[in-house]
MIDOSE-1310 file (N, C-alpha, C; in nm, 2 decimals, decimal comma, always signed):
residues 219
xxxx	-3,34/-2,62/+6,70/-3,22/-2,70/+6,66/-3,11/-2,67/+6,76; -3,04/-2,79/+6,80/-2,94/-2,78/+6,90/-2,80/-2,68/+6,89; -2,78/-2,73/+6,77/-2,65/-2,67/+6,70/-2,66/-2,54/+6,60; -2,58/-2,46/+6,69/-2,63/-2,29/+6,65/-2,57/-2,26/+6,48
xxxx	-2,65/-2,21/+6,37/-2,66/-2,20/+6,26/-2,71/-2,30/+6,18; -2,65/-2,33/+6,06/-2,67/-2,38/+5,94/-2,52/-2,45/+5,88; -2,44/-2,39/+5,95/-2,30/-2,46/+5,89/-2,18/-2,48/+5,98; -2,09/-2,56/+5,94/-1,99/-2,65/+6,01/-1,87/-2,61/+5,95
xxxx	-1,73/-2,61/+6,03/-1,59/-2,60/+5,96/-1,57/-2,74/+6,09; -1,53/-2,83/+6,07/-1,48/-2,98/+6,15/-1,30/-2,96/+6,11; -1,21/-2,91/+6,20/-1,11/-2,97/+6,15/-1,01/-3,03/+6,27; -0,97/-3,14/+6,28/-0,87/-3,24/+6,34/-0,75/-3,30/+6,27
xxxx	-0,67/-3,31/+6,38/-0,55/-3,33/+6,33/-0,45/-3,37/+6,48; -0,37/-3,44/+6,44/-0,20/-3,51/+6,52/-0,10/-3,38/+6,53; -0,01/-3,39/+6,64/+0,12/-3,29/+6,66/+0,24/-3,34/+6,69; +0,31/-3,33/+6,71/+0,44/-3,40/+6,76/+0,41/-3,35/+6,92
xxxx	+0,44/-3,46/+6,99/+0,46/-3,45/+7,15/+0,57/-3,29/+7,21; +0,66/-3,30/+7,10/+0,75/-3,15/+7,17/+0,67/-3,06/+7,07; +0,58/-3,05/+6,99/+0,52/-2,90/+6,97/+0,38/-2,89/+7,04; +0,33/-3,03/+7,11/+0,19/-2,98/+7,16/+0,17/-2,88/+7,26
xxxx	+0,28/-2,86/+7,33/+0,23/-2,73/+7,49/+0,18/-2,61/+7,36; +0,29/-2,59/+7,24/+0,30/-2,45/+7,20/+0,13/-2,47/+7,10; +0,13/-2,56/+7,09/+0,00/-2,62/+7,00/-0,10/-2,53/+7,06; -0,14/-2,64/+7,20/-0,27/-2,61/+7,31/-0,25/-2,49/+7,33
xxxx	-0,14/-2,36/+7,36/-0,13/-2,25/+7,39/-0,17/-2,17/+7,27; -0,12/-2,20/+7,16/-0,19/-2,13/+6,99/-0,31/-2,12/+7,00; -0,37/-2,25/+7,03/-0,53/-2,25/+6,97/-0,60/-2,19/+7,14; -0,58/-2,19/+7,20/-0,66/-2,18/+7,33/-0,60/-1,98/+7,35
xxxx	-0,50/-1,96/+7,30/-0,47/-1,78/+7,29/-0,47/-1,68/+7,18; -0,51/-1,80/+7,09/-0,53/-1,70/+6,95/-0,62/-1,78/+6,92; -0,60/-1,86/+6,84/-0,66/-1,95/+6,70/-0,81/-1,94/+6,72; -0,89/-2,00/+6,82/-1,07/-2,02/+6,87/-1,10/-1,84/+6,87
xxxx	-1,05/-1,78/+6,93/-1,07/-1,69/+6,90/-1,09/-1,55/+6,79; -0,98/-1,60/+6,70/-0,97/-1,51/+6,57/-1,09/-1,55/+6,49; -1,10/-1,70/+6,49/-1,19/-1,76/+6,41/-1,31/-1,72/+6,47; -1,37/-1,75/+6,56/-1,56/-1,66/+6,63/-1,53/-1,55/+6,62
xxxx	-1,44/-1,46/+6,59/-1,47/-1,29/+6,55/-1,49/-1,28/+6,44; -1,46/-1,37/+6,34/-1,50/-1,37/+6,20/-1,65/-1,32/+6,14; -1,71/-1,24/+6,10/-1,84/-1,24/+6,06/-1,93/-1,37/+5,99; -2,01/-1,38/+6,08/-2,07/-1,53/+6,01/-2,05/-1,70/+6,14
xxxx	-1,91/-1,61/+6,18/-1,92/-1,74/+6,29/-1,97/-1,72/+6,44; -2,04/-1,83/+6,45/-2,11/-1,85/+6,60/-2,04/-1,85/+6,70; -1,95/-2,01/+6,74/-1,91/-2,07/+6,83/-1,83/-2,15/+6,75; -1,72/-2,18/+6,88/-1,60/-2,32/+6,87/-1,60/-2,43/+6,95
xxxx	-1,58/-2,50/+6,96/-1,56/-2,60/+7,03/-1,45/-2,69/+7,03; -1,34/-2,73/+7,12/-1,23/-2,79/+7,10/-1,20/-2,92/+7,21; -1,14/-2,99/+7,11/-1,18/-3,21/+7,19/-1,11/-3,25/+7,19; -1,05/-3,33/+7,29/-0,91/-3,41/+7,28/-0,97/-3,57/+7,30
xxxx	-0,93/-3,62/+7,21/-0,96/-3,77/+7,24/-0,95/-3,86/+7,34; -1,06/-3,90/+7,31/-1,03/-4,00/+7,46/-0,99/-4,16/+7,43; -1,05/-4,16/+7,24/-0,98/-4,30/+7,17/-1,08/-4,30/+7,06; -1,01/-4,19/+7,00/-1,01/-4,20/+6,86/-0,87/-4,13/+6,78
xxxx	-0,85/-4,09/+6,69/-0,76/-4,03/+6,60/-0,82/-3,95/+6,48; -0,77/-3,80/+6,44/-0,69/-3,76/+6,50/-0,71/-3,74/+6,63; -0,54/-3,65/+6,78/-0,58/-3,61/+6,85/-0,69/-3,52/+6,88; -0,70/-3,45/+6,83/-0,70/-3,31/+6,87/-0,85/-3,30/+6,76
xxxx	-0,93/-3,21/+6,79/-1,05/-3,20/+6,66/-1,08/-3,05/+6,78; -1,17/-2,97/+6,65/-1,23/-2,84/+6,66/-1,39/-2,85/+6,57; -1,53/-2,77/+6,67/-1,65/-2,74/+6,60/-1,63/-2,62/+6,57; -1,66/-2,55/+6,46/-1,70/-2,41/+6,42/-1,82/-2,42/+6,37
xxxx	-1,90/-2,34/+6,41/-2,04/-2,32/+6,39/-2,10/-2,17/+6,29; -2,16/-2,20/+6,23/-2,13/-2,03/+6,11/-2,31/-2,04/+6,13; -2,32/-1,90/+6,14/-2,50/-1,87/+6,05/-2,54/-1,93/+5,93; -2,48/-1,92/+5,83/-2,49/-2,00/+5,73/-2,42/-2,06/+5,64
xxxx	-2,42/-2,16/+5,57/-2,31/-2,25/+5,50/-2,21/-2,17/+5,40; -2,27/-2,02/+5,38/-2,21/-1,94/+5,30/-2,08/-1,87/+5,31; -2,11/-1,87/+5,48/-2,01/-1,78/+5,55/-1,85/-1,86/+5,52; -1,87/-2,00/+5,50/-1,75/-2,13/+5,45/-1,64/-2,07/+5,39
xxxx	-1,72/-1,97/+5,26/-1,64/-1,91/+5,15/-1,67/-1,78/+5,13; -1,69/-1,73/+5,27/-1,70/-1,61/+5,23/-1,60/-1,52/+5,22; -1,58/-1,39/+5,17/-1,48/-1,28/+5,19/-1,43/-1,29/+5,27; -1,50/-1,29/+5,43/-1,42/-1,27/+5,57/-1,31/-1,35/+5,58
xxxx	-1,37/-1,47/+5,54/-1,32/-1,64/+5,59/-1,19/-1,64/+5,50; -1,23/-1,63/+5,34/-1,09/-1,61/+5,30/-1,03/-1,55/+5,29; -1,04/-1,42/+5,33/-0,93/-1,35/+5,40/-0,82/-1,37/+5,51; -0,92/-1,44/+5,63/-0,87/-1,45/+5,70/-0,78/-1,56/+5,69
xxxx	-0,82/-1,66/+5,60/-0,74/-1,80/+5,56/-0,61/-1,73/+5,47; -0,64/-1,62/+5,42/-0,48/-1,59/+5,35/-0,42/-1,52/+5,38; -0,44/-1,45/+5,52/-0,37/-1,40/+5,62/-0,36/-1,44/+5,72; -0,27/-1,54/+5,79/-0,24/-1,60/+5,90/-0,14/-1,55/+5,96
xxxx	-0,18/-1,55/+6,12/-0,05/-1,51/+6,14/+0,05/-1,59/+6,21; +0,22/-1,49/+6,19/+0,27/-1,60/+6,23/+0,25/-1,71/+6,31; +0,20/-1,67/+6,42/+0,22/-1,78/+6,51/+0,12/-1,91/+6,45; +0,02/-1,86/+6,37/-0,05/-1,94/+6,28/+0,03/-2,08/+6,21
xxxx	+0,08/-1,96/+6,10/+0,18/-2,03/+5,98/+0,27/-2,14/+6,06; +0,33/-2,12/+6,19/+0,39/-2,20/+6,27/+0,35/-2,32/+6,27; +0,20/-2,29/+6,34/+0,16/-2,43/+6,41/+0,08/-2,51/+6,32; +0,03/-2,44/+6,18/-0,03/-2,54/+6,12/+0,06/-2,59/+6,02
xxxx	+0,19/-2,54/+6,04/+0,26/-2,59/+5,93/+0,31/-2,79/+6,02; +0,29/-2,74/+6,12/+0,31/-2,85/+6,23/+0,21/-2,98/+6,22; +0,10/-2,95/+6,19/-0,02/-3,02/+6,15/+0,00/-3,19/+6,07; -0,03/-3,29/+6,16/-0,03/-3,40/+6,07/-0,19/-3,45/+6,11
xxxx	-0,17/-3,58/+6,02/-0,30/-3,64/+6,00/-0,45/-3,54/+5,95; -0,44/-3,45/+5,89/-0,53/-3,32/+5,90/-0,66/-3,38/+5,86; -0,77/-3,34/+5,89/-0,91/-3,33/+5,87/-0,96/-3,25/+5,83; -0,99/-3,16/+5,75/-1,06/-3,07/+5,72/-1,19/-3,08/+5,63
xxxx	-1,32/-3,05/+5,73/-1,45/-3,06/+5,68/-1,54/-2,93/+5,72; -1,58/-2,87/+5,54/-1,68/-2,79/+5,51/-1,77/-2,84/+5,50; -1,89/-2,84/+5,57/-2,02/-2,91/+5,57/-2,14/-2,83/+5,58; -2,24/-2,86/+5,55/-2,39/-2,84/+5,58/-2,48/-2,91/+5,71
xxxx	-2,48/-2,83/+5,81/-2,60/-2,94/+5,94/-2,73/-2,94/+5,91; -2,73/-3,09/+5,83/-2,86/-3,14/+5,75/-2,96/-3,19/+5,85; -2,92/-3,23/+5,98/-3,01/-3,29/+6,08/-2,93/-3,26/+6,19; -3,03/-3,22/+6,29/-2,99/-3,19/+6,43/-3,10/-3,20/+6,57
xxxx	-3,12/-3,33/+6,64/-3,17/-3,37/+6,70/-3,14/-3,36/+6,81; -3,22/-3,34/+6,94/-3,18/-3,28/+7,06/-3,20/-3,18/+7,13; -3,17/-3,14/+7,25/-3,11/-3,00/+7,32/-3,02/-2,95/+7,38; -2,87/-2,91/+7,35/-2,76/-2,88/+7,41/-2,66/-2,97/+7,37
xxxx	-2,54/-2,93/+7,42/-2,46/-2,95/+7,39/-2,38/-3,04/+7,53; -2,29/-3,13/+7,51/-2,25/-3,24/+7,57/-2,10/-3,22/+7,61; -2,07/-3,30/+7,72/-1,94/-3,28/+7,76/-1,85/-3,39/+7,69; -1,88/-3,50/+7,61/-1,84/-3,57/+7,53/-1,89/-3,57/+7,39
xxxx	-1,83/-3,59/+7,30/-1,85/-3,65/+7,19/-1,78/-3,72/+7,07; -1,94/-3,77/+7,07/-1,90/-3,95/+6,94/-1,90/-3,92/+6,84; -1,83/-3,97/+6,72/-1,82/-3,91/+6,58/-1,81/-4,01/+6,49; -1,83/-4,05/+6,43/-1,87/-4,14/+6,29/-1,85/-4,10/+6,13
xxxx	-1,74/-4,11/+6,10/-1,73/-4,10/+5,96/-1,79/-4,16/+5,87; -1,86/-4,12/+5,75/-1,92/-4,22/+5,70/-1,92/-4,15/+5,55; -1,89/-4,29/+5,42/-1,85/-4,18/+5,30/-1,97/-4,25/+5,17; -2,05/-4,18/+5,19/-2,20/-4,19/+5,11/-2,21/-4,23/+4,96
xxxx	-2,24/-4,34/+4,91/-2,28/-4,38/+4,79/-2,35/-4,40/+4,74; -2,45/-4,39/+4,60/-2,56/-4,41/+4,57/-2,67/-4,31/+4,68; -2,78/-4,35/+4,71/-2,95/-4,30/+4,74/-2,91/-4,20/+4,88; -2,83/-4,15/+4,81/-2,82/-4,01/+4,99/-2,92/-3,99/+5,04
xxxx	-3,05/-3,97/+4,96/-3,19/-3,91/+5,06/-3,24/-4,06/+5,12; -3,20/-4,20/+5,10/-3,24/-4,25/+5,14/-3,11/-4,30/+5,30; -3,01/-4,26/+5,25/-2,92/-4,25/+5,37/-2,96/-4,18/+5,49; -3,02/-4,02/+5,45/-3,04/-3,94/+5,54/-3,15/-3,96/+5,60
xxxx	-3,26/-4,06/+5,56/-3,36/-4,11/+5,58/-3,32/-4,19/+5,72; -3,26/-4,29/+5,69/-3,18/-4,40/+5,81/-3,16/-4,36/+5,91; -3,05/-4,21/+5,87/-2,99/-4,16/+6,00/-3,12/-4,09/+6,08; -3,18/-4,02/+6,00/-3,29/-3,94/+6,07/-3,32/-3,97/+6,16
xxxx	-3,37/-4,15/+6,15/-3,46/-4,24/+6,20/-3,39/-4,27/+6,37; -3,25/-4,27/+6,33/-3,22/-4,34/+6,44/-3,17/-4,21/+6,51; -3,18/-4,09/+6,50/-3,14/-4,03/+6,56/-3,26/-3,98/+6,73; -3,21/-4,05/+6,79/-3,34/-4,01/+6,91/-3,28/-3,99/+7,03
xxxx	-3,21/-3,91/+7,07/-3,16/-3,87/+7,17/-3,22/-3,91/+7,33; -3,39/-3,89/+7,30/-3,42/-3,94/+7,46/-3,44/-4,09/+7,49; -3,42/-4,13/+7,33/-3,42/-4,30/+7,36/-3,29/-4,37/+7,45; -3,20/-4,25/+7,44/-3,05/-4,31/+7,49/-3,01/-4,24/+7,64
xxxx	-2,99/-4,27/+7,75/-2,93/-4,27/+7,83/-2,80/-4,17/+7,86; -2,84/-4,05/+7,88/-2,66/-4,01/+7,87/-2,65/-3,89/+7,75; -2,73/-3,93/+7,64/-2,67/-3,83/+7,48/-2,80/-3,73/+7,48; -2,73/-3,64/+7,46/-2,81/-3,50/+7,47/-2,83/-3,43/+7,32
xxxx	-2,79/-3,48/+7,17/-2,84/-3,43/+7,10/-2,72/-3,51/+6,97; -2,78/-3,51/+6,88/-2,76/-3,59/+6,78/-2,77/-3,53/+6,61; -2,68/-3,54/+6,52/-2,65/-3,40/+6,45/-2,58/-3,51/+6,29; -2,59/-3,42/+6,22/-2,54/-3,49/+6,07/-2,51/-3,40/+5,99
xxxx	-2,38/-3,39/+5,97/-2,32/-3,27/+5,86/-2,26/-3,37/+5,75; -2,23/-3,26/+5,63/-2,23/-3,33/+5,50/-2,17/-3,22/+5,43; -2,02/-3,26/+5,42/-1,89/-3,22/+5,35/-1,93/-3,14/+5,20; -1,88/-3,01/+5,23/-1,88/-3,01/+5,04/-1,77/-3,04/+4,99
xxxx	-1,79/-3,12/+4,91/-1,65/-3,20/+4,79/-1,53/-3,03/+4,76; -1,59/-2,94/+4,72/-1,48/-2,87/+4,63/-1,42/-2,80/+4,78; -1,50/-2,78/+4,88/-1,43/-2,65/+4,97/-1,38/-2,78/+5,08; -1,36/-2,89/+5,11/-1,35/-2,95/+5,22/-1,21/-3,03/+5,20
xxxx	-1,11/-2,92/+5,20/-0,97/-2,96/+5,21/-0,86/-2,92/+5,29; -0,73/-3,05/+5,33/-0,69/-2,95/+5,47/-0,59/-2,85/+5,35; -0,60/-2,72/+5,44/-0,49/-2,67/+5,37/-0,36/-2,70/+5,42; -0,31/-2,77/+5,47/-0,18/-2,81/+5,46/-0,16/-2,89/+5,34
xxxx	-0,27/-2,94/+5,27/-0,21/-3,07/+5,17/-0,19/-2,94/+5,01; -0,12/-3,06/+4,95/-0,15/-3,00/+4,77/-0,25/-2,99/+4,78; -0,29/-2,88/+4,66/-0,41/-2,83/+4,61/-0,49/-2,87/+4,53; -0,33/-2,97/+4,44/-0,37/-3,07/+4,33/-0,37/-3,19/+4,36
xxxx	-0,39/-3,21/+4,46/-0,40/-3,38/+4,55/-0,57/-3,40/+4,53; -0,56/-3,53/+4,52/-0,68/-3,61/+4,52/-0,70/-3,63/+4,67; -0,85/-3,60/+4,66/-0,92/-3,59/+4,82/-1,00/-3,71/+4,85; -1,06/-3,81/+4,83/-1,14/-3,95/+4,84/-1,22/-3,90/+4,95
xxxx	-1,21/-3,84/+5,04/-1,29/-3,82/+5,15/-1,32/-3,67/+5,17; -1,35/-3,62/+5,04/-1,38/-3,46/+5,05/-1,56/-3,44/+5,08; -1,65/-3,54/+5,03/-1,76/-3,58/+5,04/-1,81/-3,66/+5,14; -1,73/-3,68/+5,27/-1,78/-3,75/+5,36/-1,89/-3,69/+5,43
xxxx	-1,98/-3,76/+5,51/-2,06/-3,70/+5,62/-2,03/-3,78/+5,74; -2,04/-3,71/+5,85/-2,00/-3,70/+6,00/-2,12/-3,69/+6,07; -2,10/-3,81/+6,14/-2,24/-3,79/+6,26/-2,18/-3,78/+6,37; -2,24/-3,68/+6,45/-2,19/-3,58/+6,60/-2,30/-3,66/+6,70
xxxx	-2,23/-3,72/+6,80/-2,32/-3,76/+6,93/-2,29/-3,73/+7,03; -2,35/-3,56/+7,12/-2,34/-3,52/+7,22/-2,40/-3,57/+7,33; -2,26/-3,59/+7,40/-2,33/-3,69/+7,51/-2,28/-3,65/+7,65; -2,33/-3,67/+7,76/-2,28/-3,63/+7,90/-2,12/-3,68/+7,94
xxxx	-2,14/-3,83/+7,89/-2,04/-3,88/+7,95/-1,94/-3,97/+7,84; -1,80/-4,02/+7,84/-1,78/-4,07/+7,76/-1,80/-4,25/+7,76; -1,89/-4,29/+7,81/-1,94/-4,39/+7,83/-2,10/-4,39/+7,77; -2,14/-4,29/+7,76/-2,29/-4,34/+7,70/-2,26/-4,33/+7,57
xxxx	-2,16/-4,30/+7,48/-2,16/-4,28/+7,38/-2,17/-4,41/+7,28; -2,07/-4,57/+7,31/-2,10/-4,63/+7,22/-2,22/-4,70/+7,18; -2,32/-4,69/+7,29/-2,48/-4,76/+7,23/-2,47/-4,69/+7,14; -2,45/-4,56/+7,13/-2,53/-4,46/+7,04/-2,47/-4,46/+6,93
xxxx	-2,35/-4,48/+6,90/-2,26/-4,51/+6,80/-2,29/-4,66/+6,75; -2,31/-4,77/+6,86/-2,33/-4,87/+6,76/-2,46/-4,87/+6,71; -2,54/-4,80/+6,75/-2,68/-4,79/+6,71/-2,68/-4,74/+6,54; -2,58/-4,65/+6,54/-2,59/-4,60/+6,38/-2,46/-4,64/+6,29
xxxx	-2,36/-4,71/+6,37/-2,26/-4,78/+6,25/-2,33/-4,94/+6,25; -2,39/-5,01/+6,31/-2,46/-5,11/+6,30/-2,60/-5,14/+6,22; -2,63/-4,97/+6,18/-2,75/-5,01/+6,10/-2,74/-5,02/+5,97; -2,79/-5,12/+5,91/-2,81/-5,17/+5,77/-2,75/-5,07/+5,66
xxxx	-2,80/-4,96/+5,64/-2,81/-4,87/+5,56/-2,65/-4,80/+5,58; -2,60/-4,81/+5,71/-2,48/-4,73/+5,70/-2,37/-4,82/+5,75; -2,36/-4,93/+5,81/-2,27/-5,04/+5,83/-2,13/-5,05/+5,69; -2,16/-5,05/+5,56/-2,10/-5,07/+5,48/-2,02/-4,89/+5,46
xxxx	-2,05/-4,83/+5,50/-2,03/-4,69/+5,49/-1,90/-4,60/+5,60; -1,91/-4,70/+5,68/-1,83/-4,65/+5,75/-1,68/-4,61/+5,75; -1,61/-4,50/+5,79/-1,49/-4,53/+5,77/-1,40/-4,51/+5,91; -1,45/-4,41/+5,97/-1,37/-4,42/+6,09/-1,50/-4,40/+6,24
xxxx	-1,45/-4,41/+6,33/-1,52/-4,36/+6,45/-1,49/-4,33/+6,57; -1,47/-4,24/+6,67/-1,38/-4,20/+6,75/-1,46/-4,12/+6,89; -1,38/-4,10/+7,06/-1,47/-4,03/+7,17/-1,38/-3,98/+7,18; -1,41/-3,82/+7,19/-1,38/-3,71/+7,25/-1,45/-3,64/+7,35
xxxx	-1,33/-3,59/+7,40/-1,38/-3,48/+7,54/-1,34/-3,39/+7,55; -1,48/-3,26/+7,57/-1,47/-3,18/+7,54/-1,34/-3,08/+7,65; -1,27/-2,99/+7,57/-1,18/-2,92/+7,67/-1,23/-2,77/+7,65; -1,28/-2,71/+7,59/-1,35/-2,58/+7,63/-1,44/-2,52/+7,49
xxxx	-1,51/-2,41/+7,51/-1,56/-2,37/+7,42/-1,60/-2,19/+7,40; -1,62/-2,15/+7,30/-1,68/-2,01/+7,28/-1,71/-1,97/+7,19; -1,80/-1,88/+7,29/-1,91/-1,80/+7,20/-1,88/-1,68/+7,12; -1,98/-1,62/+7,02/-1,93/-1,49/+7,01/-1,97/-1,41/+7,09
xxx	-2,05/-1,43/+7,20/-2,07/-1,34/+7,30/-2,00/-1,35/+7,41; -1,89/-1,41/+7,39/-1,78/-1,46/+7,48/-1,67/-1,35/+7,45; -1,66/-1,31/+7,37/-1,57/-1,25/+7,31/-1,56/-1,05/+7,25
């Protein structure tokens, strides 16, 4: 499987134009970092849009879906530091998705990627079925591996919002299409917002490019 472990942290989000230098400097001198020293986490991955919203999006990759809620994780979530508390307090549009990688098709990892929101109703195993199907990476020109996470409702909230706020999209699932270029991506994307089964499901869709990444052997 392409994508290292069993579990996903997805979070994206908007900045104000005069806090982004201190933004890209936070996450690129602290933030990617604290988070893959965590026990449990793999790798990060961080994407600036190329035209989607929000700007800005991050992959965290964990051994297993457990690691989401584990001890380490909230710990670390309740001790931030300043420069932390700063910049997320800065945070608009937020995203935040705790997920499971239910399907992952491919080999490696892409210098672009396509993403597809999509918020699941009725016959899920028959949803995951659909996506399965169309997931074929060497049928497409360009996309190097093709992936499906799936939100858990209670843990997949930004913490910037109320606690006691209604989430409508705490249950969404996200389809990831790693691709060379940011041009091979929309066949691949209309291939799976255009199919029957998930057409009516859609909620957003967006191309990013990738600006760096790490490992925990990076570190």
């Amino acid at each position: 499987m392409p994508l290292a472990g069993k579990g996903m942290l997805l979070t994206s989000m908007d900045i104000d134009p005069s806090d982004e230098a201190e933004f890209n400097r936070w996450y690129d001198r602290e933030h990617l970092e604290e988070r893959v020293a965590i026990p449990g986490f793999l790798e990060a991955r961080r994407y600036v849009a190329h035209d989607g919203k929000p700007k800005y999006l991050s992959l965290y990759s964990t051994a297993t879906f457990d690691v989401l809620d584990s001890p380490a994780y909230r710990t670390a979530l309740a001790n931030q530091t300043d420069w932390s508390k700063t910049n997320i307090a800065r945070f608009k549009n937020m995203i935040r998705a705790v997920a499971r990688i239910t399907i992952s098709c491919g080999q490696g990892r892409g210098a672009a990627l396509g993403i597809i929101r999509l918020r699941p109703t009725g016959d899920m195993d028959g949803l995951r079925s659909a996506l399965r199907n169309q997931f074929d990476p060497q049928a497409l020109d360009g996309i190097i591996s093709m992936h499906l996470i799936e939100c858990d409702p209670a843990l997949s909230r930004p913490i910037t919002d109320d606690p006691s706020a209604t989430n409508p999209g705490a249950g969404d699932w996200f389809v990831l299409i790693d691709a060379t270029d940011v041009n091979a991506i929309p066949a691949a994307a209309a291939r799976i917002a255009g199919n029957a089964a998930c057409k009516p499901l859609v909620i957003t869709s967006g191309v990013y490019n990738l600006m760096w990444d790490l490992a925990k052997s990076d570190i």
